[in-house]
N, CA and C of each residue as an Amber inpcrd file, in Angstrom:
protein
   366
  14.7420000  -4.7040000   0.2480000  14.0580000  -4.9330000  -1.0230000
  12.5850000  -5.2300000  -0.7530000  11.4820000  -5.0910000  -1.4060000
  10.0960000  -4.6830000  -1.4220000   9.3970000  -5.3550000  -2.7880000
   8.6890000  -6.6310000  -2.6140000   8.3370000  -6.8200000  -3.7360000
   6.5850000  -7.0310000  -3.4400000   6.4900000  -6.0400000  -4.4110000
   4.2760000  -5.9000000  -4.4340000   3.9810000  -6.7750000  -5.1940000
   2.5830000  -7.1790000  -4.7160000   1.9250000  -8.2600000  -5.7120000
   0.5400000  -8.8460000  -5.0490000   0.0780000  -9.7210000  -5.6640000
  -1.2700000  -9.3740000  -5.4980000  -2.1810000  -8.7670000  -6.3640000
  -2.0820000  -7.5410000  -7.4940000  -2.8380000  -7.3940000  -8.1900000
  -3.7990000  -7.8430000  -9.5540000  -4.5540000  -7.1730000  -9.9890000
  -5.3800000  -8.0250000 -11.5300000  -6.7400000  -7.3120000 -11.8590000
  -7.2640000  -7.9740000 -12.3390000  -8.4600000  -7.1310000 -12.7340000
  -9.5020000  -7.7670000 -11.8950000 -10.8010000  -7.1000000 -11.5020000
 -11.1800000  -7.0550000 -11.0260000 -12.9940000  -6.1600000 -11.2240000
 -14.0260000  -6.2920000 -11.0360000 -14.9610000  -5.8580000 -11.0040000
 -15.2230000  -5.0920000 -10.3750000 -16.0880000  -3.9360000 -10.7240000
 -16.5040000  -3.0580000  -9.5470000 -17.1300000  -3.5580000  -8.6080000
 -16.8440000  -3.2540000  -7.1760000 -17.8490000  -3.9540000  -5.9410000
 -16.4610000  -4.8720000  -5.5520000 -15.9170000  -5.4340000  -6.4360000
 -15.1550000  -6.7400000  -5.8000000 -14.1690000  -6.0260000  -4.9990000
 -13.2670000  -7.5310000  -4.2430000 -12.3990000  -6.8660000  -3.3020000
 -10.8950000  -7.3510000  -3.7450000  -9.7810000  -7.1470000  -3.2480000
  -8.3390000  -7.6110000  -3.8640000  -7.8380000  -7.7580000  -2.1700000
  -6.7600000  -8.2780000  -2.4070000  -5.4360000  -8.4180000  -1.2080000
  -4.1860000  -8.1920000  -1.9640000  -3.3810000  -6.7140000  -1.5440000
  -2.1920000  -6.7550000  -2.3350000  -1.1290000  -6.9560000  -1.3530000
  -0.3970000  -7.6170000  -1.1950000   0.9280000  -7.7790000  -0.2670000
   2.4230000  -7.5970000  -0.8940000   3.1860000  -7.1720000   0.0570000
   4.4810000  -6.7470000  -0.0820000   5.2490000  -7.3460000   0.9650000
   6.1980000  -8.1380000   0.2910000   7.2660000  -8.8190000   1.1520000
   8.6110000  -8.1720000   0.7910000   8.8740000  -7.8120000   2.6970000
  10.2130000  -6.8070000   2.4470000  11.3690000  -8.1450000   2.9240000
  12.6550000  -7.5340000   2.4980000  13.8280000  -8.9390000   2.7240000
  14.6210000  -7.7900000   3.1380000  15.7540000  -8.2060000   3.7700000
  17.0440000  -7.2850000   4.0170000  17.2770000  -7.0770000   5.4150000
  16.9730000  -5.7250000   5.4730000  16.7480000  -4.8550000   7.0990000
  15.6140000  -5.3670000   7.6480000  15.9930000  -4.9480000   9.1010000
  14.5880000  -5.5560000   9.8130000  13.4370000  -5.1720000   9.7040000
  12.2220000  -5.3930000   9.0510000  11.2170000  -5.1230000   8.9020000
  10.3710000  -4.3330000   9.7170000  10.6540000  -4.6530000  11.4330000
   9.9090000  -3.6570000  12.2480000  10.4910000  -2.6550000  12.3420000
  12.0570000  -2.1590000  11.9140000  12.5200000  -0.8150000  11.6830000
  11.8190000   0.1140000  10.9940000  11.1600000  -0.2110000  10.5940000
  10.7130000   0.4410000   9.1040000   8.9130000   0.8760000   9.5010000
   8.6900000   2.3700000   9.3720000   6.7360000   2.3750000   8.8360000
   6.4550000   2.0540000   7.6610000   5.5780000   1.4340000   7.4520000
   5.3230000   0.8260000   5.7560000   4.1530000   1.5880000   5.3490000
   3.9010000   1.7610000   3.7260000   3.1450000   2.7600000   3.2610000
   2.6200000   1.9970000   1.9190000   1.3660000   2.5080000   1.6160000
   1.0030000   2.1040000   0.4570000   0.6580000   3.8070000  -0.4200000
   0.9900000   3.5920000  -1.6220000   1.0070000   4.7100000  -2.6960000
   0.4010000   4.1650000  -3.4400000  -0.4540000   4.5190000  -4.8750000
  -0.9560000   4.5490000  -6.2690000  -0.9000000   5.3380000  -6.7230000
  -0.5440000   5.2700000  -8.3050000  -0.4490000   6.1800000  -9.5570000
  -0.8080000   5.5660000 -10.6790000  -2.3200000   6.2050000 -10.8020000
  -3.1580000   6.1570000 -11.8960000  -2.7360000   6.7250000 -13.3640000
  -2.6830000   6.4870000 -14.5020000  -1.9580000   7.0230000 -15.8230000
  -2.1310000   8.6880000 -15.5270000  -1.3640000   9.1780000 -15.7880000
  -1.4110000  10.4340000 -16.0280000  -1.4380000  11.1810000 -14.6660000
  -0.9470000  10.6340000 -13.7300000  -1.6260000  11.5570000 -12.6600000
  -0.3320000  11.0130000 -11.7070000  -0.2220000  12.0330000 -10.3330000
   0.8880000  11.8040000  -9.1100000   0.6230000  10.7760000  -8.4050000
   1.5730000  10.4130000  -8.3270000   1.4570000   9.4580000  -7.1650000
   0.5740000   9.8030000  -5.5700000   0.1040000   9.2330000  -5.4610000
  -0.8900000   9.5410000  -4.3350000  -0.6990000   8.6710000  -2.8930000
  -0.8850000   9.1300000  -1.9370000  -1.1380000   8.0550000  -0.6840000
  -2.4190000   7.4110000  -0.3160000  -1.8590000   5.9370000   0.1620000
  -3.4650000   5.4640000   0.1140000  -3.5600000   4.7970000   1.7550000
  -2.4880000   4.6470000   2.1510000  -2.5900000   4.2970000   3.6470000
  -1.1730000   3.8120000   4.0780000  -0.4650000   4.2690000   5.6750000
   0.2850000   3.8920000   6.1840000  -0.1170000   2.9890000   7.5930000
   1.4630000   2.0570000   7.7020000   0.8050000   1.7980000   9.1870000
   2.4300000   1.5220000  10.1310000   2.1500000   1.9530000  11.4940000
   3.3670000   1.8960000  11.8870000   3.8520000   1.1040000  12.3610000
   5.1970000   0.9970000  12.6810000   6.1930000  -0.0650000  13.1580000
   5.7740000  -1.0680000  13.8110000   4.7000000  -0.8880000  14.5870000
   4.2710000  -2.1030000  15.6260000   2.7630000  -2.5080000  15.0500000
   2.7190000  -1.7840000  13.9130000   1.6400000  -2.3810000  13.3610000
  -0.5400000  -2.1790000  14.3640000   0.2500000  -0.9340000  15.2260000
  -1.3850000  -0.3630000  16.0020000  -1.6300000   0.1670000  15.3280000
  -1.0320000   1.1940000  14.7120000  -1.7610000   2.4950000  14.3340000
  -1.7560000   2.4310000  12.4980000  -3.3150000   2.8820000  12.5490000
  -3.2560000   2.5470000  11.0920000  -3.4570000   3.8600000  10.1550000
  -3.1040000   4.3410000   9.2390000  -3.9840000   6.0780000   8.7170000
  -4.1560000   5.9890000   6.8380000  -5.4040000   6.0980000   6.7480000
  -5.9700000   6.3340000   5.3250000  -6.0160000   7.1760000   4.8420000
  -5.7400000   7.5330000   3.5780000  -6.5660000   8.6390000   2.2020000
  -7.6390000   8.5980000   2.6450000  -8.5470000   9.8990000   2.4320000
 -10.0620000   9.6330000   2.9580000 -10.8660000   8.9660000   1.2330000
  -9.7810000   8.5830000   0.3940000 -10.1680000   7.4320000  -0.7640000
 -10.3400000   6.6030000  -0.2690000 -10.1450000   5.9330000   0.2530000
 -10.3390000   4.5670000   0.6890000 -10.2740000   4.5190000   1.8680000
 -10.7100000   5.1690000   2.7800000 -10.9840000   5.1940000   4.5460000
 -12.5670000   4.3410000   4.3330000 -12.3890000   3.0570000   5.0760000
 -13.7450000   2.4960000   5.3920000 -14.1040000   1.6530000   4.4870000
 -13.3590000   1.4530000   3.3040000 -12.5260000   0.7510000   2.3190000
 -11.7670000  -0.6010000   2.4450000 -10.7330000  -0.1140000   2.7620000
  -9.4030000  -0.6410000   2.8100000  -9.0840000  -0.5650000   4.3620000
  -7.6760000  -1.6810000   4.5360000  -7.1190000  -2.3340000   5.6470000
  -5.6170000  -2.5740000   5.5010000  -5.0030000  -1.5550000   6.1310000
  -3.5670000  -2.0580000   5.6930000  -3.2970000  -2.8420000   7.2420000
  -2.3310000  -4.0530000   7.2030000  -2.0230000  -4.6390000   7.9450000
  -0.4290000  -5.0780000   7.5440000   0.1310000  -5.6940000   8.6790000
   1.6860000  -6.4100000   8.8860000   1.9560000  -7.5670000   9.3570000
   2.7200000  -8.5060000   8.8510000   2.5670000  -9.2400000  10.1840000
   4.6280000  -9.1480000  10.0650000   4.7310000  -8.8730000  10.9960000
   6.2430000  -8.7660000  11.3440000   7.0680000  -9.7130000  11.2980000
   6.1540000 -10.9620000  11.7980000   7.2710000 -11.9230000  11.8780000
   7.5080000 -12.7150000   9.9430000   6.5080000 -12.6950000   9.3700000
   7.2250000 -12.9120000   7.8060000   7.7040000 -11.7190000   7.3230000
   7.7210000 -10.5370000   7.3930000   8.2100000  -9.2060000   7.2610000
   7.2890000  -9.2440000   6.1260000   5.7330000  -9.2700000   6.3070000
   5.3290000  -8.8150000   4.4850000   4.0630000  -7.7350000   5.4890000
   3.6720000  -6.9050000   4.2100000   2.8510000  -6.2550000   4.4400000
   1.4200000  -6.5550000   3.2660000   0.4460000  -5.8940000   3.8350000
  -1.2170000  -5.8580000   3.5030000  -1.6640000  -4.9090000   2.9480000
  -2.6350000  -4.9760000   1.8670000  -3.3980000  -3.9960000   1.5720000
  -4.7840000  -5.0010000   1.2220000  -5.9740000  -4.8160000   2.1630000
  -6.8530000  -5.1840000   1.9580000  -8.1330000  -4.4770000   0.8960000
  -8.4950000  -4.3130000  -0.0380000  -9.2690000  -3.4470000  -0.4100000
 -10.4190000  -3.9700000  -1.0290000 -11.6870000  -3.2200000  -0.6020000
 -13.3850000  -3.8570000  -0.7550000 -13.8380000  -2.5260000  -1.5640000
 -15.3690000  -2.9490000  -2.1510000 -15.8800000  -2.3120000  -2.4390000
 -15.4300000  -1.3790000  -3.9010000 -14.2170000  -2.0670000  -4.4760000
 -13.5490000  -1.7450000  -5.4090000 -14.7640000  -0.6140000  -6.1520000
 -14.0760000   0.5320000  -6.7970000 -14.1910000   1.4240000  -7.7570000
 -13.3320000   1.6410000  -8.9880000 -13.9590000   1.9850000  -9.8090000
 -13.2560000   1.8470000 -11.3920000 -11.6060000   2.9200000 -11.0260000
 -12.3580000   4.2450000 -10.3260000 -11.6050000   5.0040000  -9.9350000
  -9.5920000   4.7570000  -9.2530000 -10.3080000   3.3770000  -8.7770000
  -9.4310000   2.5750000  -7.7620000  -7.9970000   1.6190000  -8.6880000
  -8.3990000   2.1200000 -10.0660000  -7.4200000   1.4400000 -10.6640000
  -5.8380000   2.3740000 -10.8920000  -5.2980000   2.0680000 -10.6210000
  -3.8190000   1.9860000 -10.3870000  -2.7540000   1.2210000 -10.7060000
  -1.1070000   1.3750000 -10.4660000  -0.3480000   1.0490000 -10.1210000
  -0.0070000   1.1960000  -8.4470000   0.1900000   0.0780000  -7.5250000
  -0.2430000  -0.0550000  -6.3000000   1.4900000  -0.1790000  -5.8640000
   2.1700000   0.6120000  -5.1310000   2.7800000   0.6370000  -4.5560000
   3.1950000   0.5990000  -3.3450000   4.5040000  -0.1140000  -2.7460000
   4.5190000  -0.5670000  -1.1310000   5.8360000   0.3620000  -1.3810000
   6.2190000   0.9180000   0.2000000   7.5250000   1.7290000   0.3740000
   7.6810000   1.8250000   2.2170000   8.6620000   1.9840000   2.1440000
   8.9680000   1.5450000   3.7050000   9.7890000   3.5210000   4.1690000
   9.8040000   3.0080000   5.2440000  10.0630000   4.5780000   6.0290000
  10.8380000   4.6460000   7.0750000  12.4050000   4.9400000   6.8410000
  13.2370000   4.8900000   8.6070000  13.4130000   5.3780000   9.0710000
  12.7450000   7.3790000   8.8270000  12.6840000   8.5480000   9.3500000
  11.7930000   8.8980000   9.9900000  11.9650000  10.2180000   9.8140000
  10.7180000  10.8160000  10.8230000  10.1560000  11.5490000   9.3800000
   8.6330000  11.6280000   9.7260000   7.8830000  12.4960000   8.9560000
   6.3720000  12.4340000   9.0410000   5.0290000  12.6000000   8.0630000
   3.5380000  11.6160000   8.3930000   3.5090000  10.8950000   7.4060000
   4.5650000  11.1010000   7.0880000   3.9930000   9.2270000   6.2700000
   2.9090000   9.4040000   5.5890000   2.7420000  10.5850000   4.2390000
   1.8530000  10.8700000   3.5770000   2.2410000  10.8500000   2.6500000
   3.4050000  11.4070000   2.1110000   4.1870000  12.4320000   1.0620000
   5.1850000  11.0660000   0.6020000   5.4980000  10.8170000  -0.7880000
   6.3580000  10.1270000  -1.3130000   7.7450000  10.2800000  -0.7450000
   8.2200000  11.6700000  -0.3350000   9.2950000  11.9720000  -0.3790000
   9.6110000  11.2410000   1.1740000   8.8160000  10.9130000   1.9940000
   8.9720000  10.6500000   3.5270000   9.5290000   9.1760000   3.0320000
   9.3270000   8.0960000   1.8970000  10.0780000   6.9350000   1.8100000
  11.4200000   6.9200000   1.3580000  11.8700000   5.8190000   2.0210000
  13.6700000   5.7050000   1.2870000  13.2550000   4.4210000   0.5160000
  12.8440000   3.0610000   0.3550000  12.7130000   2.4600000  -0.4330000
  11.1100000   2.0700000  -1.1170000  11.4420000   1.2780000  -2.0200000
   9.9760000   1.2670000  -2.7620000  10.1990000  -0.2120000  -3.6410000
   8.7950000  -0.4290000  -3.7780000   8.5700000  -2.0840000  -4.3250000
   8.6400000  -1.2610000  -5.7770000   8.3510000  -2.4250000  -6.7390000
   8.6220000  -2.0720000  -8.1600000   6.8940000  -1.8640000  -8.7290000
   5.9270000  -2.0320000  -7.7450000   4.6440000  -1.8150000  -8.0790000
   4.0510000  -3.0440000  -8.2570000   2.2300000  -2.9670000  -8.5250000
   1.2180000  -4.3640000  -8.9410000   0.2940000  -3.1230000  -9.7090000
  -0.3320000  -4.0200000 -10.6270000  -0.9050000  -3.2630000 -10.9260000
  -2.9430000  -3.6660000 -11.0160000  -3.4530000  -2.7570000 -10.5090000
  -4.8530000  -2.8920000 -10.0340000  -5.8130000  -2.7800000 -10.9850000
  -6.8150000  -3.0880000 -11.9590000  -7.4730000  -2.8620000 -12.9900000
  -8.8860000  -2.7100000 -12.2420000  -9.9520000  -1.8420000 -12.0440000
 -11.0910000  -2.0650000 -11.7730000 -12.4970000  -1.6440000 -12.8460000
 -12.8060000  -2.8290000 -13.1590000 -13.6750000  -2.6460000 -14.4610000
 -15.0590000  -2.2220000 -14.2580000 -15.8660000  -1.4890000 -14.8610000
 -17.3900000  -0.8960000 -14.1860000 -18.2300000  -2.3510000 -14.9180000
C-alpha cells in the first residue's frame, strides 16, 4: 500500500516535498516512480529511482528541478521539487515496480498511491 502526500498550493518559484510511505512488502523490492496527471491530459512520468536508491532518472520537465529520493529503512519515498511552474500543477502520483522494464511508462507499475494534489499559482 502507497500513500502520497505532501501536496497544496503553492506559488510560482516556490518549492514542495511530496512523500510516499509504502507498508506491506519490502520496500527495497520494489523501483519507485513518481507520475502526474494534469486535468485533461495522460498521465505522465516525472522521475524514477532504483532499489538501492543510486540511480536516479527524470522527465526532462523537471530534470534540474526536482530530486527524487528513498530512505529504505522507513520505506517512504521523496519528491523534492523547486522552482515550481504553474505548468507543474497536477495530481502527483507514487507507484512502485517489481519487474523489469524503464520505469517510464505507467504500465511498468503494479501498485499505485491514491495521489496529492499540486496547485501552482502564477
Amino acid at each position: 500500500q502507497l500513500q502520497a502526500s505532501g501536496g497544496g498550493l503553492v506559488q510560482a518559484g516556490g518549492s514542495l516535498r511530496l512523500s510516499c510511505a509504502a507498508s506491506g512488502r519490502t520496500f527495497t523490492s520494489y523501483v519507485m516512480g513518481w507520475f502526474r496527471q494534469a486535468p485533461g491530459k495522460e498521465r505522465e512520468f516525472v522521475g524514477s529511482i532504483r532499489r538501492s536508491g543510486i540511480s536516479t532518472y527524470y522527465a526532462d520537465s523537471v530534470k534540474g528541478r526536482s530530486t527524487i529520493s528513498r530512505d529504505n529503512a522507513k520505506s517512504t519515498l521523496y519528491l523534492q521539487m523547486s522552482s515550481l511552474k504553474p505548468e507543474d500543477t497536477a495530481v502527483y502520483y507514487c507507484a512502485a515496480a517489481d519487474g523489469l522494464g524503464n520505469y517510464r511508462q505507467p504500465s511498468d507499475y503494479e501498485y499505485w498511491g491514491q495521489g496529492t494534489l499540486v496547485t501552482v499559482s502564477s
